[in-house]
C-alpha positions, 0 to 999 in steps of 0.5 A, spaced: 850 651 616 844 657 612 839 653 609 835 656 604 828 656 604 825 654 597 819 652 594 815 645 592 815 647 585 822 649 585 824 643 589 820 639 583 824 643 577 831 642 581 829 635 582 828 634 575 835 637 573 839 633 577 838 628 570 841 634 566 846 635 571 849 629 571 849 628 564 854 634 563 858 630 569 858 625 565 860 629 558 865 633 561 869 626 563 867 623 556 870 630 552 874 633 557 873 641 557 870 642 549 871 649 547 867 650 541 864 655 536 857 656 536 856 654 529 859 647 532 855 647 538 849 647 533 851 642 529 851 638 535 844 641 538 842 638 532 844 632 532 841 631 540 835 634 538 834 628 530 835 623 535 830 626 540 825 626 534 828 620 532 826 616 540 819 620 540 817 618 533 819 610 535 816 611 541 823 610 546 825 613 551 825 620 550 826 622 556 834 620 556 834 624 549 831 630 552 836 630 558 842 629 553 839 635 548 839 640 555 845 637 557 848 639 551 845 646 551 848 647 558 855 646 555 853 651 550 850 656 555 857 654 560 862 656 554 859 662 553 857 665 559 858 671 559 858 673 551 
């Protein structure tokens, strides 16, 4: 088996990502394959990023809806990869 040499910070922000990781898991088996045009996925990055705003101005957890908002942006970036 290879291993791959990497850094404490890149472990850090690759450990950090595992959260978004697996909430697009869990999206993707909620929703299914969504196919969406861009000006849908912002009305849905939109609504992620009021109720962000939303759990930061009511001081609860914001982190879960961080994760949600990078989920959502990931599902964006996996759709249209290569546009």
């Amino acid at each position: 088996m290879d291993y791959i040499s990497i850094s404490k910070g890149e472990y850090r922000r690759l450990w950090r990502a595992k959260p978004i990781l697996d909430e697009r898991d869990r999206q993707d088996q909620k929703w299914g394959l969504q196919d969406h045009s861009l000006p849908k996925w912002m009305v849905i990055l939109m609504e992620e990023v009021g109720e962000l705003s939303e759990a930061i101005l009511e001081k609860k957890n914001w982190r879960a809806e961080v994760v949600q908002v990078a989920a959502v942006a990931l599902a964006m970036l996996e759709q249209y990869k290569d546009d």
